[in-house]
C-alpha positions in Angstrom: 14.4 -26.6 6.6 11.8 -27.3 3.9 10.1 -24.1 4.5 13.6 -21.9 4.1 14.2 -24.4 0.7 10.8 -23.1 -0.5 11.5 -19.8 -0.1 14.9 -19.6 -1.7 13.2 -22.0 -4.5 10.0 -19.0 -4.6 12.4 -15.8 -4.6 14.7 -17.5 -7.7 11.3 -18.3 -9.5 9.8 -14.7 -9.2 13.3 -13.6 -10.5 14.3 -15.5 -13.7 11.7 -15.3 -16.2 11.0 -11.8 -18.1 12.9 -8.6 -18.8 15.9 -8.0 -17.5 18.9 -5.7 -16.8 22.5 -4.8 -16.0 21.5 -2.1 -14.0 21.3 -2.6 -10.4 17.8 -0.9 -9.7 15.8 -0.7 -6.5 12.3 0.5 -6.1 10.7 0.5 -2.4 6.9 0.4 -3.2 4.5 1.3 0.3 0.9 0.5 0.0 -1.9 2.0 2.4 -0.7 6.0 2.4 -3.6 8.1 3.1 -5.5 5.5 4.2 -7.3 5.5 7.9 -7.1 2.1 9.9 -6.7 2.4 14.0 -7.4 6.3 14.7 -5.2 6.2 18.0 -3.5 4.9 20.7 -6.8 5.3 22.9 -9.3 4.1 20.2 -6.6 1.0 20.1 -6.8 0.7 24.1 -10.9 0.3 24.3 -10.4 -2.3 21.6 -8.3 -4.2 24.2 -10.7 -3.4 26.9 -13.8 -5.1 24.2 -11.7 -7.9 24.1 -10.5 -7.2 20.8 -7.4 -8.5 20.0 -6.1 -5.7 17.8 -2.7 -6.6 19.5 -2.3 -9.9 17.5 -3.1 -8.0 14.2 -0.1 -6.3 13.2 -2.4 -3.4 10.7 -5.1 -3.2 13.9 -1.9 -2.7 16.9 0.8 -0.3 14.4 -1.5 0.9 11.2 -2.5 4.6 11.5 -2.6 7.9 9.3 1.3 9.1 8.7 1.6 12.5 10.5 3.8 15.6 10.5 6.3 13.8 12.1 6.1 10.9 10.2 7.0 11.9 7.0 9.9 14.7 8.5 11.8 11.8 9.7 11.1 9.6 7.3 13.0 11.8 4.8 15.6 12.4 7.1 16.3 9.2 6.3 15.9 8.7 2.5 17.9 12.3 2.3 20.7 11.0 4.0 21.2 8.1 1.6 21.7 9.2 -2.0 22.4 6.5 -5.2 25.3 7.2 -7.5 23.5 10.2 -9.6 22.4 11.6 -6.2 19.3 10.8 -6.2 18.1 10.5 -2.8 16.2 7.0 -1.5 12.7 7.3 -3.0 9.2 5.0 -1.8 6.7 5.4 -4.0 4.0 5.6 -2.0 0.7 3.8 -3.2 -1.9 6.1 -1.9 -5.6 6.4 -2.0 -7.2 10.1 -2.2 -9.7 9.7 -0.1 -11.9 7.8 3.5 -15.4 7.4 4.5 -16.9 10.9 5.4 -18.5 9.3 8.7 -20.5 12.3 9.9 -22.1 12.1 6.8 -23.0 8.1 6.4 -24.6 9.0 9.8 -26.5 11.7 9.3 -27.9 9.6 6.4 -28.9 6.9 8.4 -26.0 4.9 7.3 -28.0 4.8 4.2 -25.7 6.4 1.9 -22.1 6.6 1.5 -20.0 9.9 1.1 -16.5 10.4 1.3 -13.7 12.8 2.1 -10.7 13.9 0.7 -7.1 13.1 2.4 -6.5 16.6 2.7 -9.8 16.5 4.6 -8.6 13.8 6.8 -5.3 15.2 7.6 -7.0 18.7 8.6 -9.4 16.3 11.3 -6.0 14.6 12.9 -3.6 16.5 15.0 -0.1 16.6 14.3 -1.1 16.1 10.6 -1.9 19.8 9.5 1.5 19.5 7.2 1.5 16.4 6.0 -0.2 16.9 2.3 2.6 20.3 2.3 5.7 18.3 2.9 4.8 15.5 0.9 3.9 17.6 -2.4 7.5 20.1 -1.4 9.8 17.1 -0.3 8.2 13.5 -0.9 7.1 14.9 -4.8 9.5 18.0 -5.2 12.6 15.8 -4.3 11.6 12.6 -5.4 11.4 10.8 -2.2 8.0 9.8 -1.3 6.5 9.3 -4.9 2.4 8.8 -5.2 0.6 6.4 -7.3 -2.8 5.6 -7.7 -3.9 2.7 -4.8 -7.5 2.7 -4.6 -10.1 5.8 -4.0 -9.8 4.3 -0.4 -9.3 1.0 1.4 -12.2 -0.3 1.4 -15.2 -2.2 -0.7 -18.0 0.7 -0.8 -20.7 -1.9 -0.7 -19.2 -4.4 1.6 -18.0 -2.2 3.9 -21.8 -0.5 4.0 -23.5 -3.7 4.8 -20.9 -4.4 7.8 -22.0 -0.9 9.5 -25.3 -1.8 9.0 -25.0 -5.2 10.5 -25.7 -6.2 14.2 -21.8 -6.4 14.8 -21.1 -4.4 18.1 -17.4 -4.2 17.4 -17.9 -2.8 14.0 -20.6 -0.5 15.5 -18.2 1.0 18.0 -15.8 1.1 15.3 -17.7 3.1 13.2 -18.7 5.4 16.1 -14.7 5.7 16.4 -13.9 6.3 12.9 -11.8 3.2 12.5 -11.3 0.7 9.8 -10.6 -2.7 12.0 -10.5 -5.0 8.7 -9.9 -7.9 11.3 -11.8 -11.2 12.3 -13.7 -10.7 15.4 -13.5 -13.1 18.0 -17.4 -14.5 18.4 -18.9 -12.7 15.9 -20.0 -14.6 12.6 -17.6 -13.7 9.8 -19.3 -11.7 7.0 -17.6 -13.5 4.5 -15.5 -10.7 3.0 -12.9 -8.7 3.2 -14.2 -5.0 3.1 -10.7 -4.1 2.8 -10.5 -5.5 -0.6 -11.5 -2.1 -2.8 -11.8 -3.8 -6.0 -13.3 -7.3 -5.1 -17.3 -7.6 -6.3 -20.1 -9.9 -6.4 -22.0 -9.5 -9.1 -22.6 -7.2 -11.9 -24.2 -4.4 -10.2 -21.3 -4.1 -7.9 -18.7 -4.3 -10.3 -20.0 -1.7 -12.7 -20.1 0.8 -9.1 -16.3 -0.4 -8.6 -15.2 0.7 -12.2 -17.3 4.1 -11.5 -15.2 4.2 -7.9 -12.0 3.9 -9.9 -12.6 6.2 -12.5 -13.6 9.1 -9.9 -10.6 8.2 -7.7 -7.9 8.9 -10.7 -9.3 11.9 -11.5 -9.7 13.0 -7.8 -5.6 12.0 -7.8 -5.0 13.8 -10.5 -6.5 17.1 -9.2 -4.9 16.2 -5.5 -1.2 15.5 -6.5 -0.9 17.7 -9.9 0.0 14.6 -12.1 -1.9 11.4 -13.8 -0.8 8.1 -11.6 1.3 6.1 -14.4 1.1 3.2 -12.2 -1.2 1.2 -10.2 -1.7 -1.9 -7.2 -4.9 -2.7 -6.1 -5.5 -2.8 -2.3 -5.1 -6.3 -0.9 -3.7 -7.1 -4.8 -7.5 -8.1 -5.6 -8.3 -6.7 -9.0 -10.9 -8.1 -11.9 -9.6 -7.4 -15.4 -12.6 -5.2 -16.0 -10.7 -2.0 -14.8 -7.7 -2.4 -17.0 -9.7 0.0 -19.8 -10.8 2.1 -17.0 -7.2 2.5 -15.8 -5.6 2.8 -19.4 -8.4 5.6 -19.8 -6.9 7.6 -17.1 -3.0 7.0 -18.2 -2.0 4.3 -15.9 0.9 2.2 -18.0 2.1 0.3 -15.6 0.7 -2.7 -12.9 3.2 -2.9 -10.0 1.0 -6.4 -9.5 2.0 -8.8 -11.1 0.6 -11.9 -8.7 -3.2 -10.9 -8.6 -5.9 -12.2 -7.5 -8.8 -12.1 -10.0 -12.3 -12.0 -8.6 -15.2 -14.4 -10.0 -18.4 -12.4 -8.9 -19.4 -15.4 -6.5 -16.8 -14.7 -3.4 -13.8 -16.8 -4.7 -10.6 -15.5 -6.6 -8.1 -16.8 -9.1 -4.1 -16.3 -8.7 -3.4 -14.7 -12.3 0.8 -14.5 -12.6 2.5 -12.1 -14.7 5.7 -11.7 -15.0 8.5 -8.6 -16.1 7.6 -7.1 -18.8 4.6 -8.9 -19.5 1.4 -6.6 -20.8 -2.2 -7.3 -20.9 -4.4 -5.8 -24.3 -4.1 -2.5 -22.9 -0.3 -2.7 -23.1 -0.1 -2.1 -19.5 3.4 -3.5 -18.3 3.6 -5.5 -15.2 6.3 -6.7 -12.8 6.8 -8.4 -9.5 8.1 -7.5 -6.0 10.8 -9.7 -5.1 11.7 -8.4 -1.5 10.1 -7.8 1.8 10.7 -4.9 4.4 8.5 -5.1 7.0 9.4 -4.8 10.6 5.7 -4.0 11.6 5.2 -7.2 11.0 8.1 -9.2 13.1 10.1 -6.6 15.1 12.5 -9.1 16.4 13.5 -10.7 12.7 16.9 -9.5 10.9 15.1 -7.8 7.9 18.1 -6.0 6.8 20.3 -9.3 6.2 17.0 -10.8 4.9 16.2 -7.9 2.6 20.1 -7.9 1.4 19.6 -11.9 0.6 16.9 -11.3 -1.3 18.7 -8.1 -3.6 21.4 -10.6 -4.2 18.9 -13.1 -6.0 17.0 -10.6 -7.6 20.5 -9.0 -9.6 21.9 -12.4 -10.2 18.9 -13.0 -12.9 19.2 -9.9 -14.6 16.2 -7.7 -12.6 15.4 -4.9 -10.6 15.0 -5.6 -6.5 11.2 -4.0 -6.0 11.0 -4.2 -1.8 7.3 -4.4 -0.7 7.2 -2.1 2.5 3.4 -1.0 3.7 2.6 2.6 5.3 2.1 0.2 8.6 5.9 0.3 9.3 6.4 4.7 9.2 3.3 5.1 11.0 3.7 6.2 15.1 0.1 7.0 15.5 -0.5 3.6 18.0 3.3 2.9 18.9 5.9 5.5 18.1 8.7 2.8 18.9 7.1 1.2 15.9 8.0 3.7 13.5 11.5 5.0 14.6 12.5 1.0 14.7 11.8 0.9 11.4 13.8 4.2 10.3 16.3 2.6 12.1 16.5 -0.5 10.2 15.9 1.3 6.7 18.5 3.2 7.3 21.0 0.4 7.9 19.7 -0.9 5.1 19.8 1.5 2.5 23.4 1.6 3.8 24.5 -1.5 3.0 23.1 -1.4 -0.2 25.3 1.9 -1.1 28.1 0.1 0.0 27.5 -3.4 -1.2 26.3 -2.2 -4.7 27.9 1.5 -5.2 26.2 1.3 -8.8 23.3 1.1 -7.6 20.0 3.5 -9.0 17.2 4.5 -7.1 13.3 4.6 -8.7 10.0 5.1 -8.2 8.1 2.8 -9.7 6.8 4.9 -12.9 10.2 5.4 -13.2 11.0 1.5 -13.1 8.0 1.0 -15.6 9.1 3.8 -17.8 12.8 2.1 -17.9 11.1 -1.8 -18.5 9.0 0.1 -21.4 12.7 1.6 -23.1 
């Protein structure tokens, strides 16, 4: 009971305090797209076998590269569900451009890091030879699967390099497998960091590389998807201010952030809260996601009367609903029943939104921060 008050007491407090509306917006903003984790259903199986227990991490068991088939029947979906002006159901997908280039970190000894483009790692994966294609003619063209700028990858450079250079034998055979486990090992000494965390540093050295790392990964966006990201959320929402200039260089406007988690070059971190329409020297505008989709995470929990709850607070004080919704829950790569539950579900969703809320717009989130900015 006192956990359910806190939440309702949490949702209200994200929602009252900042810009507001009349309109009845939604945004669906995805993090991870592009991103490797678990390479397959086999890779995931040896795991097991190791005594891994990638089945109790919900990234390690359902997180893999979105395929062909993915994405087709993802829009199937967000087609079939269309706002008062038509516009279809968009995600804005928070994507990274590129992954560790393994063949080449080995042939180097592990000494040096190279990566790859996305395009590079869709050509490697089957069923993916169409993915970059039908997101760029129907995720981009029609407005349904929207890109902005997440990271260069998903992962620290230099963390992650001292990890494959480490005695771990997990993280050995998960280099070997081209996988990104990002998961505490059972018996293994923790490294004391999250390699996942692309924007976390420890000292001054490393966070000059990270500001190199972000400026190369907006331009390599730019030149992948045609267009300047306008927004921007830092992978695992770790982010030192030291970036903002680098990001404001490179057009982004917007933080879709705005509870981060601000390194201090020593290993710890600082919650930093922002609220809608606040803005940082840079006049960056930031807001907050005030609703959660994620069956990955809990198959068996009602997400679409939970989700619906949490729209109804969100438009009572005045403010767009922005649903947080990872890559993890589209992706069949481990557990196709994991994806096409979650199709199901949005689908019932979106639905009852139409028809609770016919009004209602759908954004992407440069839109959304466009619309805050008017």
């Amino acid at each position: 009971m006192l956990q359910k008050i806190k939440k309702v007491l949490t949702s209200n407090y994200v929602c009252f305090r900042g810009w507001s509306t009349k309109r009845k917006i939604v945004v669906i903003e995805s993090d991870d797209w592009g991103a490797i984790r678990m390479p397959s259903r086999a890779v995931y199986d040896q795991f097991l076998a190791k005594g891994v227990p990638a089945n109790t991490h919900y990234f390690a068991k359902n997180d893999c590269l979105e395929s062909n088939s993915d994405l087709e029947l993802l829009f199937e979906v967000l087609a079939a569900n269309k706002d008062k002006n038509g516009q279809p159901a968009v995600i804005t997908a928070n994507a990274v451009v590129a992954n560790p280039n393994f063949e080449k970190i080995e042939a180097s000894n592990r000494k040096e890091y190279h990566y790859e483009l996305i395009t590079d790692t869709y050509n490697s994966y089957p069923n993916h030879d169409k993915v970059f294609d039908l997101w760029k003619k129907e995720g981009i063209g029609q407005n349904m699967l929207y890109p902005q700028f997440h990271g260069r990858e998903h992962l620290n450079v230099t963390s992650w390099m001292k990890v494959i250079n480490s005695d771990s034998p997990i993280e050995n055979f998960a280099f070997e497998n081209k996988t990104l486990l990002g998961m505490r090992i059972p018996n293994e000494k923790p490294f004391g960091f999250n390699y996942m965390a692309a924007f976390e540093y420890f000292n001054k050295e490393h966070q000059l590389q990270i500001e190199e790392i972000t400026k190369d990964g907006l331009q390599q966006f730019e030149k992948l998807f045609g267009y300047k990201s306008k927004s921007f959320i830092s992978s695992c929402g770790i982010q030192g201010t030291h970036i903002d200039s680098i990001l404001a260089a490179q057009g982004v406007e917007f933080n879709q952030n705005g509870h981060q988690f601000r390194p201090d070059g020593k290993g710890g971190v600082k919650a930093d809260q922002k609220f809608w329409g606040d803005t940082n020297e840079f006049n960056q505008t930031y807001w907050r996601r005030n609703a959660t989709f994620e069956p990955s995470r809990a198959p068996h929990e009602d997400w679409v009367d939970k989700c619906m709850a949490e729209i109804e607070v969100a438009f009572r004080w005045g403010k767009p609903c922005v649903i947080n919704s990872h890559r993890v829950n589209y992706s069949s790569g481990i557990f196709e029943e994991n994806r096409d539950n979650t199709l199901r579900l949005l689908d019932a969703l979106l639905k009852a939104i139409l028809k609770k809320w016919p009004e209602v717009e759908f954004m992407n989130s440069q839109q959304l921060g466009e619309t805050i900015k008017e």
